[in-house]
N, C-alpha and C positions, 0 to 999 in steps of 0.2 A: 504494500500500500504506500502512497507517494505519501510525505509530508505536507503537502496542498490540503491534502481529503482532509487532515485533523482536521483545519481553520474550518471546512463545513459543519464536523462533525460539533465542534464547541460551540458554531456559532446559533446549531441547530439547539443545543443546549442554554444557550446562554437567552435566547429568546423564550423558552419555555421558561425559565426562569425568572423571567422580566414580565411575563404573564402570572405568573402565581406572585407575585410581588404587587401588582396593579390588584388584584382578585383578593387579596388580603389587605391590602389598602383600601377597598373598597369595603370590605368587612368589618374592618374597626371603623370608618368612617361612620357608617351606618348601626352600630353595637349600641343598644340602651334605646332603638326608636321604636315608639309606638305607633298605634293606631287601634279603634276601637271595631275596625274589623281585619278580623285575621286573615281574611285574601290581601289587605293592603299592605300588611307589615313587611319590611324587611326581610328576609331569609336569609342567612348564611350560604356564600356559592363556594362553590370547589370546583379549579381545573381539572379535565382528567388527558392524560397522554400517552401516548404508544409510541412504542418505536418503531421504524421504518428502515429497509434498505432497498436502494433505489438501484437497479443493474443499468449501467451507462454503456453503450454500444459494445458490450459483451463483458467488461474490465467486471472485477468482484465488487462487488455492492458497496456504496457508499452507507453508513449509518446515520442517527441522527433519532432527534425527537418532533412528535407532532401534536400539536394542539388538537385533541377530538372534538372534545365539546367542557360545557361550562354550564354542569349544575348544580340544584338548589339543594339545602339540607332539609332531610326528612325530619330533624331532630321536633319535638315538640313545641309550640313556643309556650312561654309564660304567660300565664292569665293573672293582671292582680287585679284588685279593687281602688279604684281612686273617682269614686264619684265626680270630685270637683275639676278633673284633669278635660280640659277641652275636645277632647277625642275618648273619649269613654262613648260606651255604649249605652243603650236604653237600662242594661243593670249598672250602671257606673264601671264597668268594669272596659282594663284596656291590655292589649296584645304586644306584652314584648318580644324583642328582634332574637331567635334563634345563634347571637354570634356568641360564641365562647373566646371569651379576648387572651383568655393564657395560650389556648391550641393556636391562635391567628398570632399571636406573639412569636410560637414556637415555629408555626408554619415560616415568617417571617424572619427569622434567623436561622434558619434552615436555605430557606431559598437564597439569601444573603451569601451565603456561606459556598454553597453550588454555585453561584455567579462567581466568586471570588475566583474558586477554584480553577472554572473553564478558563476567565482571563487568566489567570497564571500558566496551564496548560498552552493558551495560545502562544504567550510570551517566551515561553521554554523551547515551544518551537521553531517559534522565531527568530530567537538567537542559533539554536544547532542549523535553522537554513543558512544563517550570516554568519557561523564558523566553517561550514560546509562552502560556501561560495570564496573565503578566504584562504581556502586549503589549496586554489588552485593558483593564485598570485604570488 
């Protein structure tokens, strides 16, 4: 496999990464919101991803990751009572946002931490292409 195909392979990485980074940004953003009916609330979403390899005019597969899809969490939400809360319902009662802010925390330095990585992976290779192209001057 040529040292080109890495930069694909990280960069298919490092985008999936920057996607669950957006999707968990978007989950604390939204953490603690109500509304006094449960179809309007909030949900907690999750990326989900596969891996692919793509055969380019016969050469062995390229790897990499793919965005599938982007969904909602089944988790329950919370019901409390807050009669005086503006978005309560006919029983006073209002629907919090399904997000668990320690897991989107953890999700969130996790995915941090996998972006770090790939850019260091690209970097490593980077330089063994620019000792590689030095070796022959």
């Amino acid at each position: 496999m040529s040292l080109f195909k890495v930069f694909d392979v990280a960069g298919s990485a490092m985008n999936a990464q920057s996607v669950r980074l957006n999707v968990t940004a978007s989950n604390l953003a939204n953490a603690g919101s109500v509304s006094g009916d449960p179809d309007k609330v909030y949900r907690a979403r999750q990326p989900v991803f596969s891996s692919f390899r793509d055969t380019l005019s016969g050469e062995a597969g390229i790897g990499g990751v793919r965005l599938e899809k982007i969904i909602e969490s089944s988790a329950p939400l919370q019901m409390q009572y807050q009669p005086d809360h503006p978005d309560a319902d006919e029983n006073g009662n209002v629907y919090v946002s399904n997000v668990n802010t320690v897991e989107e925390m953890v999700n969130m330095m996790s995915a941090s931490r996998s972006y770090q990585n790939n850019v260091e992976l690209v970097n490593t290779t980077r330089d063994m292409l620019l000792q590689t192209l030095s070796l022959g001057s």
